[in-house]
N, C-alpha and C positions, 0 to 999 in steps of 0.2 A: 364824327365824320361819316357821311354818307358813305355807300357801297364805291359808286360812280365817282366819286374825287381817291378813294382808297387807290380804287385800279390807276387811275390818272395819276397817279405820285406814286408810286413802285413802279409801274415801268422805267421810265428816265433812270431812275434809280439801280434796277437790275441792271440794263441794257442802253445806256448815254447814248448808243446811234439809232434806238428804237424811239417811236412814239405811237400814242392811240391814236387812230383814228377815227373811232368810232366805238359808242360802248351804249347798245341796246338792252334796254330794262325788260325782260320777260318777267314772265309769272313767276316763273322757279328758278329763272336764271340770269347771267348777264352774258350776251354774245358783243365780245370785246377781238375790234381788226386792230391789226400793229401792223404798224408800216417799220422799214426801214432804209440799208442803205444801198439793198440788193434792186430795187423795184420793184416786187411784190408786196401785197397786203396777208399778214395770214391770219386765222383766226382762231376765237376756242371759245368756250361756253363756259362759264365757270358757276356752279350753284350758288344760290344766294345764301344760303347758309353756311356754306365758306368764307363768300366775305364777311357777313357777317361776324362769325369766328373770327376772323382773322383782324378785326376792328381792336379785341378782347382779349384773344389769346397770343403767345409767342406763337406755338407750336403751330395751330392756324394757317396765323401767318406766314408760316416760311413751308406750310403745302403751298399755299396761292403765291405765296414769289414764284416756286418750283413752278407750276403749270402755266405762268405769265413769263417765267424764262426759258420758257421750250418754247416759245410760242415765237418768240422775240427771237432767239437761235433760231429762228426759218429764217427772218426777214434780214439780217443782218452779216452782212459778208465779213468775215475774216480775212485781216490785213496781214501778211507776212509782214515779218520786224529786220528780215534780213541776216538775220542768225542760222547757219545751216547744221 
């Protein structure tokens, strides 16, 4: 699996009311916006050799869930459930 489909299939996954909207290939990095259900876009940079990692390893991978879930907690409002 490419870098660019990796990020594109863990967000949904972390954050079901987040999605990409955008994930730019740099040289050393990927700059990936997430929308959600706030109306902002926010962003992060993530090294390529993270993803890459994170293709391969667990431990990798659940850094880059961690920094694609912080990123997704910008965009995405929390719904009270009604529980006081």
């Amino acid at each position: 699996m490419d870098g660019r489909r990796l990020i594109e299939s863990l967000v949904p996954e972390i954050a079901p009311n987040a999605s990409v909207v955008g994930v730019e290939e740099r040289e050393r990095h990927y700059s990936v916006t997430i929308a959600g259900t706030t109306g902002v876009l926010a962003g992060v940079d993530v090294p390529r050799d993270a993803v890459d990692a994170a293709e391969h390893s667990g431990e990798a991978r659940e850094r880059l869930v961690a920094a694609l879930k912080r990123c997704a907690d910008d965009v995405v409002a929390e719904i009270p459930d009604g529980r006081a």
